[in-house]
Structure formats: structure tokens, C-alpha cells
C-alpha positions in Angstrom: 0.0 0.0 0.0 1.3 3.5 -0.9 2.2 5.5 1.9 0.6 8.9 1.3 2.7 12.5 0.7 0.9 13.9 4.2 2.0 10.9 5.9 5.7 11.0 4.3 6.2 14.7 5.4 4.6 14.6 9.2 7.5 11.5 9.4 10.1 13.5 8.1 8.8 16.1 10.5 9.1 13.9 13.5 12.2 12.7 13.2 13.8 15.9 12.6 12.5 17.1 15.9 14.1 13.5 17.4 17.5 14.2 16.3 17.3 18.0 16.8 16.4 16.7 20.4 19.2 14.9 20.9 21.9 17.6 19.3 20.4 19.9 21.8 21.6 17.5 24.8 24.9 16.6 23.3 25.9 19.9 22.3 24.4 21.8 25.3 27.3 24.1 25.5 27.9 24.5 22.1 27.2 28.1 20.9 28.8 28.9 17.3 27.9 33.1 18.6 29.9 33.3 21.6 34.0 32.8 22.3 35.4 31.4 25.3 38.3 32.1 27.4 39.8 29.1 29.1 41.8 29.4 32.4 43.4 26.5 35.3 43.0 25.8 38.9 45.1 23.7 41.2 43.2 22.5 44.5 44.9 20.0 47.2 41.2 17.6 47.6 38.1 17.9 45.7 35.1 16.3 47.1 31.9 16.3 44.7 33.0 18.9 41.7 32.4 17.1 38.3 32.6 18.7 34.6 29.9 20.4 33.8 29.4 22.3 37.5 28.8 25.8 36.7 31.9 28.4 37.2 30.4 31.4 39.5 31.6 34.9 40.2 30.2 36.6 42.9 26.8 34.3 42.4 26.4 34.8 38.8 26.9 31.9 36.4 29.9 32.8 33.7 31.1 29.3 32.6 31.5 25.9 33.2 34.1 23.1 34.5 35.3 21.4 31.6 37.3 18.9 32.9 39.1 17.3 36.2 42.3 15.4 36.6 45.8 15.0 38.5 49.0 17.1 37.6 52.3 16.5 39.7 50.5 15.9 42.8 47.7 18.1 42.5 43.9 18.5 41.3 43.7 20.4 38.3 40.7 22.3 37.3 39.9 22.9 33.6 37.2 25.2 33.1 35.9 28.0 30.9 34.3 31.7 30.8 32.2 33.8 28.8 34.3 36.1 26.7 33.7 39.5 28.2 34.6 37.5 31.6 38.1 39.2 32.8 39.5 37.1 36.1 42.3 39.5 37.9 45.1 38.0 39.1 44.8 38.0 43.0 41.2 36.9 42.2 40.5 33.8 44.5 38.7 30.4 42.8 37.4 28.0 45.9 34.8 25.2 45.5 31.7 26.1 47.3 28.4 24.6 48.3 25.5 26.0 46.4 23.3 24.3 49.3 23.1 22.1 51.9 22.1 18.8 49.7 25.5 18.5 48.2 25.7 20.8 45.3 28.8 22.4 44.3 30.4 25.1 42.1 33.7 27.0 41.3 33.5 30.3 43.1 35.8 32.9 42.1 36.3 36.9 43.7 36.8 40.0 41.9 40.3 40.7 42.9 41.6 44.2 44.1 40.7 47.3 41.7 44.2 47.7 41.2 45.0 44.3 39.9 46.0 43.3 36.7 44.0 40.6 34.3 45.0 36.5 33.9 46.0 35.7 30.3 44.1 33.1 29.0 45.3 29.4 30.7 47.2 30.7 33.0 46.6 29.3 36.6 44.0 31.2 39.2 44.9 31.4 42.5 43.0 28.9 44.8 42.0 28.9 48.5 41.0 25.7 49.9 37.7 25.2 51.1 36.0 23.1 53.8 34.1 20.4 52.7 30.6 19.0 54.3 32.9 15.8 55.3 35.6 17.8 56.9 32.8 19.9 58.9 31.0 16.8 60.2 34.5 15.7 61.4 35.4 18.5 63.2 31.5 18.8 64.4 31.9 15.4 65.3 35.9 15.9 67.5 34.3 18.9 68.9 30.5 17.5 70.2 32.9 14.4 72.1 35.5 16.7 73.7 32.4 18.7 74.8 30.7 15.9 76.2 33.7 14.3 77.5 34.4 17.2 79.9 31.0 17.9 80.3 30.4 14.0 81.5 33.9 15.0 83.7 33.0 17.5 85.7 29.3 15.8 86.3 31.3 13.3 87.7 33.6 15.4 90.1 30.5 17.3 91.4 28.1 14.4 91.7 29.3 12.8 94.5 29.1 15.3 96.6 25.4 16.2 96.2 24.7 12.5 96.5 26.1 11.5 100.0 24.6 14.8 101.0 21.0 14.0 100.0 21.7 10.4 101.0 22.4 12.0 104.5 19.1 14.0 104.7 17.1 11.1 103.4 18.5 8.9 106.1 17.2 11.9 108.6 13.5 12.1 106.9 12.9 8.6 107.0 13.8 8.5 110.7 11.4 11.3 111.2 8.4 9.6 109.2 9.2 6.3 111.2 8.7 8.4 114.4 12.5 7.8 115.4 13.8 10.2 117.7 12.6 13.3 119.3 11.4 15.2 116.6 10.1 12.1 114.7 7.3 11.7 118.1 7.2 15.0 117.5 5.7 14.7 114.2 3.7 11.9 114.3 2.4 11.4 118.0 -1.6 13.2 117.7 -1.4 13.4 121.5 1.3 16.4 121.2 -1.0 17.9 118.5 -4.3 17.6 120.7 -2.1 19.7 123.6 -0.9 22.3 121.4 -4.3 22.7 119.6 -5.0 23.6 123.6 -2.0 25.7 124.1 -3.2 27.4 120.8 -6.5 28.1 121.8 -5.6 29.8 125.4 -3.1 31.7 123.7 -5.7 33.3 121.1 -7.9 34.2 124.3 -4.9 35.7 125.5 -4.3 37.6 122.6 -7.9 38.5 122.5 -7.4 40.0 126.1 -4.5 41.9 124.7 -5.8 43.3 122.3 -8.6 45.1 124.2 -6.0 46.2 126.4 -6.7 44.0 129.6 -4.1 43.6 131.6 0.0 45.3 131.6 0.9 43.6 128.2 -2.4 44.8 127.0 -1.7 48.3 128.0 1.9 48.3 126.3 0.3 47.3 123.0 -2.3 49.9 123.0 0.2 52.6 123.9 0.7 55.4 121.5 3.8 56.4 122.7 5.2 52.6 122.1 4.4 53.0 118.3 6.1 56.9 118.1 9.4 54.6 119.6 8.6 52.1 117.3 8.5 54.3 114.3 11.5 56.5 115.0 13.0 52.4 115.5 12.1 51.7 112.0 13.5 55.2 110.9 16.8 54.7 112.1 16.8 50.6 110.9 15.8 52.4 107.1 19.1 54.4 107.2 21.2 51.9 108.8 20.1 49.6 105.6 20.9 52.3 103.2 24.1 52.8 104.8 25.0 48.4 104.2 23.5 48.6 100.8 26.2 51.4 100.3 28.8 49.1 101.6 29.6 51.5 104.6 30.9 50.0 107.7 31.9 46.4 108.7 28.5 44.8 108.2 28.2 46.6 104.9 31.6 45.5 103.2 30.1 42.0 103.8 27.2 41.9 102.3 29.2 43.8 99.1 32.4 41.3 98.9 32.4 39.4 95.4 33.9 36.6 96.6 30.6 34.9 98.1 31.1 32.1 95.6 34.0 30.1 97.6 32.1 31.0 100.8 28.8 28.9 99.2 31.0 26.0 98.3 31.8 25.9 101.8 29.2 26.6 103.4 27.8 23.2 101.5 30.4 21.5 102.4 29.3 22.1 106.0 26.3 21.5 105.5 27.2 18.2 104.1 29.2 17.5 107.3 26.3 18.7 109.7 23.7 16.0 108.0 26.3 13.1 108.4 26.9 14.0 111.9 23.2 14.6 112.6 21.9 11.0 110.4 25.2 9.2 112.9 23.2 10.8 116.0 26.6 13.5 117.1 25.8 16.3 118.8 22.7 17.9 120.1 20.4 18.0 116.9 21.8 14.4 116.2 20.6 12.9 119.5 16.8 14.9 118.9 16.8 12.9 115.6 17.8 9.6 117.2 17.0 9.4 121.2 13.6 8.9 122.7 14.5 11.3 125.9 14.0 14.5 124.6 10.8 13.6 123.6 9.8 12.8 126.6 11.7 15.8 128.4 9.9 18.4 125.6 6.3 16.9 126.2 6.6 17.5 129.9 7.5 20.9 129.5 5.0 21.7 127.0 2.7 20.5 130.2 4.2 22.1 132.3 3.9 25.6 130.2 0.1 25.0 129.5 -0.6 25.3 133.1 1.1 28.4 133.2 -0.7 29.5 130.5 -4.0 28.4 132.3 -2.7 30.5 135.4 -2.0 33.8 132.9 -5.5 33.9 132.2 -6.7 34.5 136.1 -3.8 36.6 137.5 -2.4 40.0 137.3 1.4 40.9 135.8 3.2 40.0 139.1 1.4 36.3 140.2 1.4 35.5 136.6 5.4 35.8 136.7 5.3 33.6 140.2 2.8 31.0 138.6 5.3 30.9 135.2 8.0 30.4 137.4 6.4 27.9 140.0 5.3 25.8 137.9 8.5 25.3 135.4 10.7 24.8 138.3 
């Protein structure tokens, strides 16, 4: 069958745009219109340039790598430039990133004004650049030295802090067994059904006081007490102004910078105090662990809530004789 004229010329067509196509891919840099000036660079390492990355000064696009091998040693860099292109000679070519993901071009500067121009071929001057594996390496050396002396000086200071708060947790759970003094202190209700007493007789009291009943009810209605009072908080005003100025003895203490060693060892004394104290030393240590204080305190919280009942029924001078009486 006879293959029409229509047919014959839409084929012709088609295949003409198919190898036109493929000239257009092959030839990509070809341009019969324009000249090009060839130049060299030498680098040290190359990590990720190929031929074909674009050449770049200041940002703008002005040629292309044309080809990458060794030369005594070195890594040569062929490239090219648009005509009109002029590369001085203290003009700087360095590989750079063109992102994050791993692309990469051939930078070069502008040079001084004052420079002269490269010949064509002759070599640019290079600076070596830091490549994304040489940054993660040095990231990496530098994130372990920081945690390495960060883990260090955990472990100096942590020891410390632990055998402090072991101490203190020793003493708590003393207390919440009801060890000691102060632990039958905590948890015996009787003591807190007698000082719910004491606390009631000592809001009459106050009550009594502050109608004025009574000589300590007459001293706290007294005006004159709150003129001395005031002119007390007067001179108390100034006296702070004058520490917060630094003046005197009190004053250069509370200014002195070097507070800082004084805290360390303050802790460490603190440290010292809760061993002694959770090992029962000293007077705080036997309230924590002995059962005869407690018994010695709840006596004399007995013995002061009868002299609190007797303040209630007798003047200044019996109430002194009943307070007195009755503690000793």
C-alpha cells in the first residue's frame, strides 16, 4: 500500500525534531555566537566537583568546568568563561556549596581594583575550602571533647550532692518512722491535741491583749510605744541604706564578690552537719535519734500550758510567780 505525501512529510517532520532533540543534549554548550576564554586551577582535595558544574563569580553563572584530573601531585581544574569574563590575578577560585544537599560550584572573587588581568590558561589562585565531610568531622571531634568534659566535671560534682542528700534522706525517714525526738514529735496526735489547747488559750490571750486588759495589753495599745517604734524603723531604714552602700563592717560584707568560695563551703558544712546529725553526734543528732528528749519536751509543754491556764486568772506580778512555779 502506498504511503501517502501527508504521511511521508509529518514522518520526516518527527524525526527531525528527534535528532534536533538529541543535538540539543549533546551539544548543550555549544554556541557557534559566543567565544570562550579558558583558564586552570590547582586544588589540594576535591570532594563532589564534576565537569559540567557551573563556574560562578560573585553568584552569577559565567562558565562551566570542563574537565578534572591530577598534575604532579595536584587537582587540576579545567574550566571555561564567557568572553567578556576578565579574572584579575589576586582573584581567588574555591569550591563552594551551592546548598546544603551536596551541590557544588567553582567560586571565584573580583580581585583588588588595582590588579592586573589572567592571560588566558594561565593558573588562578586557589584557597581551599572546607568540605561537608571535613565539617562533620570537626562537628563530630568537637561534640565528644564537649561531652567528654561535660560528663567530667558531672562526675567530680556528683558525688558530693549525693552523699549529701543520702544523708538527709536517712534523717527524713527517721522522722516519718517516728525515730527520735522530733520524729514523736511529728507523728504522735497526743502532742497535737495539747498544742491545739495551748493554741486556743493563747488566742484568748491575745484577744485580752488586744482590748487592752491587763499590763501587756496596755503596752500594745500605747501610742507612745508606736512613736518609739516608728523612729526604731527610721533609724533601721538608714542603717540599711548605709549596708546597701557598703559602709561600715556589716556593709563590706554583704558587698564582697567573693561569696562564691564561701557557698561552696558553706555546703560542704552543711554536708558534714547531715552526716553528723543522720550518725546521732551532737545535740540535733541525739533529737533525731534518742527517745529522751521527747519525753523531756512533752513535759514541759505541760508544764507551760498550766502556766498559760494560770495567765488567764492573775495580774502581771502572780502571773510571773505561777510561770516560774510551775517550770521549776
Amino acid at each position: 500500500m502506498a504511503v501517502k505525501t501527508e504521511t511521508k512529510v509529518g514522518l520526516f517532520f518527527l524525526c527531525a525534531l528527534i535528532v534536533l532533540g538529541v543535538m540539543i543534549e549533546l551539544v548543550e554548550d555549544w554556541n557557534p555566537f559566543s567565544s570562550k576564554v579558558h583558564y586552570k586551577a590547582y586544588f589540594q582535595s576535591i570532594v563532589g566537583l564534576n565537569p559540567g558544574d557551573p563556574v560562578r563569580v560573585a553568584g552569577v553563572q559565567v562558565g562551566k568546568v570542563d574537565k578534572i584530573s591530577i598534575d604532579e601531585g595536584q587537582v587540576r581544574v579545567d574550566f571555561y568563561v564567557e568572553e567578556e569574563t576578565r579574572i584579575k590575578k589576586d582573584a581567588l577560585a574555591e569550591v563552594r556549596q551551592t546548598n546544603l544537599l551536596g551541590g557544588l560550584f567553582l567560586g571565584i572573587g573580583f580581585g583588588t581594583p588595582e590588579s592586573a588581568f589572567l592571560s588566558p590558561g594561565e593558573a588562578v589562585p586557589t584557597r581551599q575550602g572546607t568540605s561537608i565531610d571535613q565539617m562533620l568531622s570537626s562537628f563530630d571531634r568537637n561534640q565528644e571533647k564537649i561531652l567528654g568534659q561535660l560528663g567530667e566535671i558531672l562526675d567530680r560534682g556528683q558525688r558530693p550532692i549525693i552523699d549529701a542528700f543520702s544523708h538527709l534522706d536517712s534523717v527524713l525517714g527517721k522522722i516519718d518512722r517516728g525515730d527520735g525526738t522530733l520524729g514523736k514529735l511529728v507523728n504522735d496526735p497526743a502532742l497535737y491535741r495539747d498544742l491545739s489547747n495551748s493554741v486556743s488559750r493563747l488566742n484568748a490571750i491575745i484577744t485580752r491583749v488586744e482590748k487592752g486588759e491587763g499590763a501587756l495589753g496596755k503596752v500594745m495599745t500605747d501610742e507612745r510605744l508606736y512613736t518609739d517604734l516608728s523612729a526604731a524603723v527610721t533609724q533601721l531604714r538608714s542603717l540599711t541604706t548605709q549596708l546597701e552602700s557598703g559602709e561600715g563592717t556589716l556593709g563590706k560584707l554583704l558587698t564582697e564578690d567573693d561569696l562564691y568560695d564561701e557557698t561552696r563551703q558553706t555546703l560542704a558544712r552543711i554536708d558534714n552537719i547531715a552526716r553528723k546529725i543522720d550518725e546521732g553526734q551532737g545535740t540535733v543528732g541525739k533529737l533525731i535519734n534518742e527517745d529522751k528528749l521527747y519525753v523531756d519536751a512533752n513535759t514541759t509543754l505541760k508544764k507551760v500550758e498550766k502556766a498559760v491556764d494560770g495567765l488567764g486568772d492573775s495580774g502581771p506580778v502572780s502571773a510571773l510567780g505561777v510561770v516560774v512555779g510551775t517550770l521549776f
